[in-house]
matplotlib code that plots the C-alpha trace (Angstrom):
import matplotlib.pyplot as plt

x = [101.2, 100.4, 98.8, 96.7, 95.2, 92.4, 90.4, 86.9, 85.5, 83.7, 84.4, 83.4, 85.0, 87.2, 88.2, 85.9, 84.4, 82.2, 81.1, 82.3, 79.8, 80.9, 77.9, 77.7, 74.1, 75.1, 76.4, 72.5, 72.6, 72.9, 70.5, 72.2, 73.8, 71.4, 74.3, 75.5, 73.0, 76.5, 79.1, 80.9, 81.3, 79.6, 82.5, 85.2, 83.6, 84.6, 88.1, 88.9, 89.3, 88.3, 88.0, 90.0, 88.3, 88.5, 86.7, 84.6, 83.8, 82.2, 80.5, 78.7, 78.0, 76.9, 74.6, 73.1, 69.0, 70.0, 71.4, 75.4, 76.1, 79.1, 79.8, 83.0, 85.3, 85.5, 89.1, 88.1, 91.4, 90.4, 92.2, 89.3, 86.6, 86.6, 84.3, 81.9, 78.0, 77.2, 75.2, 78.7, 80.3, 82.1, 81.4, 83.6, 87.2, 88.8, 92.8, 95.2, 99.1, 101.0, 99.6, 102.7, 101.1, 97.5, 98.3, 100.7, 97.6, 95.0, 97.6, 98.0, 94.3, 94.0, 93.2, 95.7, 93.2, 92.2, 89.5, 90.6, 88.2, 88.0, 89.2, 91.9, 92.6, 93.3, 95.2, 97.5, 98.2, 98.9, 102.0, 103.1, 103.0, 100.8, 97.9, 97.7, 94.8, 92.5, 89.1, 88.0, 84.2, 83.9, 80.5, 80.0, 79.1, 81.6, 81.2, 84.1, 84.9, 84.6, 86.8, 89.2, 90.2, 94.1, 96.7, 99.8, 102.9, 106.3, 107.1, 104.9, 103.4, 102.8, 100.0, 98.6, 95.2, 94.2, 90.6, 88.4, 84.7, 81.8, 78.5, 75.1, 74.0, 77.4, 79.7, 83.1, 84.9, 88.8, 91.0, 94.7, 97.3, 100.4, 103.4, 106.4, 108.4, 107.9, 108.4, 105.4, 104.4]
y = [110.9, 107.6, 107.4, 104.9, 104.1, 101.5, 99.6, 97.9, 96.3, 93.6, 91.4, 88.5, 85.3, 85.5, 89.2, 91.7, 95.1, 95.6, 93.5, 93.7, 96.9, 98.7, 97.4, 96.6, 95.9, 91.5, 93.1, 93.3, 89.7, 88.5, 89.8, 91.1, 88.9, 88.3, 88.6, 92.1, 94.2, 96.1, 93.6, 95.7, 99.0, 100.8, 100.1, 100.1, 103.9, 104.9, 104.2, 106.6, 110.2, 111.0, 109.3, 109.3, 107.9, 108.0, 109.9, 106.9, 106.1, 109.2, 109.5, 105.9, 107.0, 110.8, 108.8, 107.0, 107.5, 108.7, 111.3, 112.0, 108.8, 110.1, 112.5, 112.4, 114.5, 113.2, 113.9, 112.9, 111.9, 113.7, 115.4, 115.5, 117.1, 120.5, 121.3, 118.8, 119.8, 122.4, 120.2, 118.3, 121.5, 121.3, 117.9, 116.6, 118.4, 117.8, 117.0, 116.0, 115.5, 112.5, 110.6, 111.4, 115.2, 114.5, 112.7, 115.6, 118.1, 115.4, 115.3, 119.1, 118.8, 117.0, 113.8, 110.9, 107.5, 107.0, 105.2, 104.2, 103.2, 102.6, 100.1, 102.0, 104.4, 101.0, 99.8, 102.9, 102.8, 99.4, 100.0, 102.5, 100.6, 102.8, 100.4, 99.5, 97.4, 95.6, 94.3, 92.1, 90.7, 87.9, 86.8, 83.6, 84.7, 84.2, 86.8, 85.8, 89.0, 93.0, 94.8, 93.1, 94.7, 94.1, 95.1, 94.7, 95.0, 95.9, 93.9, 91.7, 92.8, 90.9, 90.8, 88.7, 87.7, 89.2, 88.2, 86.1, 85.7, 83.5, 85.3, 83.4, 84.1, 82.7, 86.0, 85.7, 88.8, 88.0, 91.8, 92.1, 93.9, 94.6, 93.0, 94.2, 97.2, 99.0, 102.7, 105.1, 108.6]
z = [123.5, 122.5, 118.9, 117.4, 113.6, 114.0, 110.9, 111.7, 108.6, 107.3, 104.3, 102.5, 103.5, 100.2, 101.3, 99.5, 101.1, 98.4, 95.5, 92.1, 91.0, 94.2, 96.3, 99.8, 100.4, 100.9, 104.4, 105.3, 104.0, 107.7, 110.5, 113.3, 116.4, 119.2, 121.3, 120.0, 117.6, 116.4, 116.5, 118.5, 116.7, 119.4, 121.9, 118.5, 118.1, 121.8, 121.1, 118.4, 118.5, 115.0, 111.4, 108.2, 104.9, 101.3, 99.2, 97.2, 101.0, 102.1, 99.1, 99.5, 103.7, 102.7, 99.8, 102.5, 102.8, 106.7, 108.8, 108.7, 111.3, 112.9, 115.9, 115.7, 113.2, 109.9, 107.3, 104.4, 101.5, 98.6, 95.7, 93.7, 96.0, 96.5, 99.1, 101.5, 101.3, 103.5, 105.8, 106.7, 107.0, 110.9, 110.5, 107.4, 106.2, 103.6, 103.8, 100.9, 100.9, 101.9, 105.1, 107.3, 106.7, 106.6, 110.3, 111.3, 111.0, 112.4, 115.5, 115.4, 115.6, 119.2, 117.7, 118.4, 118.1, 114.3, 112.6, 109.1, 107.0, 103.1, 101.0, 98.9, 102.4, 104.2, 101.9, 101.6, 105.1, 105.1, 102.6, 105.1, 107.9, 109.6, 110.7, 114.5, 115.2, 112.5, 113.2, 110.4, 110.6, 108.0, 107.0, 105.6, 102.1, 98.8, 96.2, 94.1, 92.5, 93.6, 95.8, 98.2, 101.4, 100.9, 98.3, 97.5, 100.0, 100.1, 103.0, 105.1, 108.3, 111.5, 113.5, 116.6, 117.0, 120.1, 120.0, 118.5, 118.4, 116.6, 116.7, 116.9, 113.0, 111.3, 111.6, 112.3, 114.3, 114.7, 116.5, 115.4, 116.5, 115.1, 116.7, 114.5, 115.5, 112.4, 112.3, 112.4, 112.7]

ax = plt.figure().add_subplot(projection="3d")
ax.plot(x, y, z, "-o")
ax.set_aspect("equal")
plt.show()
């Protein structure tokens, strides 16, 4: 079975997810594309199975003045919580251990095409090789400080652009895949 972990994210054009108190309300900053309300994500959404995010991440999406915006299952990396609301119960689980186990039981599960999402969860990956495909959408805003998308590595990675695409109101979406023939679970 072919298996699959996928990031879609936005960032500043100097690299940040968030600004430097944690915020991400300069992503609303930009009124959406006449040409695509979502950007994409819509079509990114029917591509994955399931989710895996960090806990800081969930917390900021469940804090959200809406309903739970995902259908799909949601794992959720978290030594520190002990239990999702009861509302997300079905909805979220909770999963610790190293991520060659958290992605043996999310494959045990039936789910093989990942969304990964969260800035400290996709950066963990990332030093384990584990990242497929990344979707980056820049918007042309600086923030010059908060919390950047990518960490340190222990070796470098290669991806190829596979796609590229300038929206009408200044956003930048560029799709990489990786190209190296790095070992994953």
């Amino acid at each position: 079975m072919t298996k699959s972990n996928k990031v879609f994210i936005a960032t500043s054009l100097d690299g940040y997810i968030a600004d430097s108190k944690g915020n991400i309300d300069w992503l609303h900053s930009f009124p959406n594309s006449k040409e695509s309300s979502d950007m994409g994500y819509g079509e990114f959404m029917n591509s994955v199975d399931a989710l895996i995010m960090g806990r800081t991440t969930f917390e900021t999406v469940a804090g959200f003045d809406i309903p739970w915006p995902y259908e799909k299952p949601v794992y959720v990396l978290s030594s520190q919580l002990k239990e999702v609301p009861n509302e997300l119960k079905g909805k979220v689980e909770l999963v610790t251990g190293t991520l060659q186990e958290i992605l043996h039981q999310i494959y045990t599960d039936g789910y093989h095409h990942l969304y990964i999402d969260g800035g400290k969860t996709i950066q963990s990956f990332l030093r384990e090789a584990l990242i497929d495909e990344i979707t980056i959408t820049v918007l042309p805003i600086l923030l010059g400080r908060g919390i950047p998308l990518f960490g340190e590595l222990d070796e470098p990675q290669r991806y190829a652009c596979v796609h590229s695409r300038v929206f009408d109101n200044g956003v930048v979406q560029n799709q990489f895949v990786k190209t190296d023939s790095s070992e994953k679970a």
